[in-house]
C-alpha positions in Angstrom: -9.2 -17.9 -27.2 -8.8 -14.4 -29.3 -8.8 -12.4 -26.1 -6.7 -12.6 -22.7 -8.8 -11.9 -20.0 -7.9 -11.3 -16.0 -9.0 -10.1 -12.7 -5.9 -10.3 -10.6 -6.9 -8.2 -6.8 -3.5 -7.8 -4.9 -3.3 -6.2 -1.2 -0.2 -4.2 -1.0 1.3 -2.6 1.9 3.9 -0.3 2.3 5.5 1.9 5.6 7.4 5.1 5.8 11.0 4.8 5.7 11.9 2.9 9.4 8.3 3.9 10.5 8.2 7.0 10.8 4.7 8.9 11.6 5.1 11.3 8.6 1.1 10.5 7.8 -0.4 12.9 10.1 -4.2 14.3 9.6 -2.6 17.2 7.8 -1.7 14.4 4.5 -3.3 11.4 5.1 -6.8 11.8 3.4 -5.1 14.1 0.5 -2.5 11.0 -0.1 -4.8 8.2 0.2 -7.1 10.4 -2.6 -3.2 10.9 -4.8 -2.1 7.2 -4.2 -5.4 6.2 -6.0 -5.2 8.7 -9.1 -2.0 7.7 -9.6 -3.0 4.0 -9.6 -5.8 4.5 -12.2 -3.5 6.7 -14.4 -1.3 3.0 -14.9 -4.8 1.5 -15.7 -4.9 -0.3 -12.1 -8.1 -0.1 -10.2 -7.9 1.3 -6.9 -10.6 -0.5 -4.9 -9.4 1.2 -1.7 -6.8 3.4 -0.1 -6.1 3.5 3.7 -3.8 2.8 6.7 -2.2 5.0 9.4 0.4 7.2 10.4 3.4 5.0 9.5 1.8 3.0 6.4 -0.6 2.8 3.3 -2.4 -0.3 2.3 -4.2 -0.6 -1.1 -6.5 -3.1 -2.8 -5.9 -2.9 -6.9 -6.5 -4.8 -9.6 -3.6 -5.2 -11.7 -4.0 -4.9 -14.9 -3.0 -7.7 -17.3 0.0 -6.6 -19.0 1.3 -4.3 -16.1 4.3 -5.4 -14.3 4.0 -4.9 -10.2 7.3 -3.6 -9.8 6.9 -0.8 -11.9 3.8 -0.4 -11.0 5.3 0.3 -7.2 8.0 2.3 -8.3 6.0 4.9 -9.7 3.7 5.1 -7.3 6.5 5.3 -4.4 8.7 7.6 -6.7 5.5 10.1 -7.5 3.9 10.5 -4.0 7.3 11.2 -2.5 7.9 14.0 -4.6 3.8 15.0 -3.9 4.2 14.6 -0.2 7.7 16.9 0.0 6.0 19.6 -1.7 3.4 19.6 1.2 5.5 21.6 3.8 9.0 22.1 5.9 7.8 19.0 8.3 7.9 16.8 4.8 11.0 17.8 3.2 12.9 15.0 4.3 10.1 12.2 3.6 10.2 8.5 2.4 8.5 5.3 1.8 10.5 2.0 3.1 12.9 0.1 0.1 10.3 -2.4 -0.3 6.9 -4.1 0.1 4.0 -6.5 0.3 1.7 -7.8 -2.1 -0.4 -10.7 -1.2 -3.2 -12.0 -3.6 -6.7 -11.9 -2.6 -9.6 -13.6 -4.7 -11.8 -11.1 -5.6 -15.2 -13.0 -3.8 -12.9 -11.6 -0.6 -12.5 -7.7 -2.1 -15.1 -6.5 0.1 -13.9 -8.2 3.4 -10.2 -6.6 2.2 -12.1 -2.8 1.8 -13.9 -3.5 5.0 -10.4 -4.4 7.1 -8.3 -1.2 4.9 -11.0 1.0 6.4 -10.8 -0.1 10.0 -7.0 0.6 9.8 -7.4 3.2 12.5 -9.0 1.3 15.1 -7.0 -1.5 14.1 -3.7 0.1 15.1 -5.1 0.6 18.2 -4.4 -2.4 19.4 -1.9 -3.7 16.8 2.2 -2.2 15.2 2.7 -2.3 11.6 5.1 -4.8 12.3 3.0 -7.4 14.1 0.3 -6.7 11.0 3.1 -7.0 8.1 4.3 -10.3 10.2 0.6 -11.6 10.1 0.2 -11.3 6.6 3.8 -13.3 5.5 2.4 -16.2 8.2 -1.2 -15.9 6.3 0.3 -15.8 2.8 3.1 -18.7 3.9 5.9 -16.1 2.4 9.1 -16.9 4.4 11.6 -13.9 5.1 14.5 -12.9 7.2 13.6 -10.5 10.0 16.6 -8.8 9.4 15.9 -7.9 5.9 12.1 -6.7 6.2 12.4 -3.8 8.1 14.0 -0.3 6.8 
């Protein structure tokens, strides 16, 4: 085949640093808009941005010669830097050490866009732990407790 072809949809999820409600209605619309610009200026399509005080989740496609962890490094380096610029309140402001991303075939992209915009009601009833937990039991992705949370 002359040409490499791919559609790869990932779900990624990511907290504040130990949880912390830095995502407030002050930032939250503003970063979801930023997390997705910078996404499309690495050539990944941002489906959809959301999530809550304490966490982002995205759906992307990654791009076929684009390596995830950079990928998240850039994004997490960029939008700290963004998000201390925003006020005194986010001068000390961080994203958690690490991450999730779970593959999702893309006949299931819409259900994913539909559950990253219920995120709000979602939490009502639901921690970013228990959800982050759910998804390593759905994905079968074994972990250590002790090294998940930051």
């Amino acid at each position: 085949m002359p040409q490499s072809l791919s559609k790869a949809v990932l779900h990624i999820v990511f907290s504040t640093k130990h949880r912390e409600q830095f995502l407030d209605t002050n930032i939250i619309n503003e970063l979801h808009g930023y997390l997705a610009s910078c996404s499309r200026e690495l050539d990944w399509e941002c489906y959809r941005v959301g999530g809550v005080e304490d966490h982002v989740h995205l759906a992307v496609r990654q791009p076929r010669t684009a390596n995830l962890s950079d990928f998240m490094g850039h994004i997490k380096r960029t939008s700290t830097k963004w998000i201390r610029t925003k006020g005194e309140r986010y001068t000390s402001f961080s994203w958690q050490g690490g991450y999730g991303a779970f593959s999702v075939s893309a006949s299931h992209l819409d259900a994913l866009m539909k559950y990253i915009d219920g995120q709000k009601e979602h939490h009502e009833t639901m921690s970013f732990q228990e959800e982050f937990r759910m998804f390593l039991k759905k994905y079968g992705i074994e972990y250590d407790e002790r090294y998940v949370w930051d």
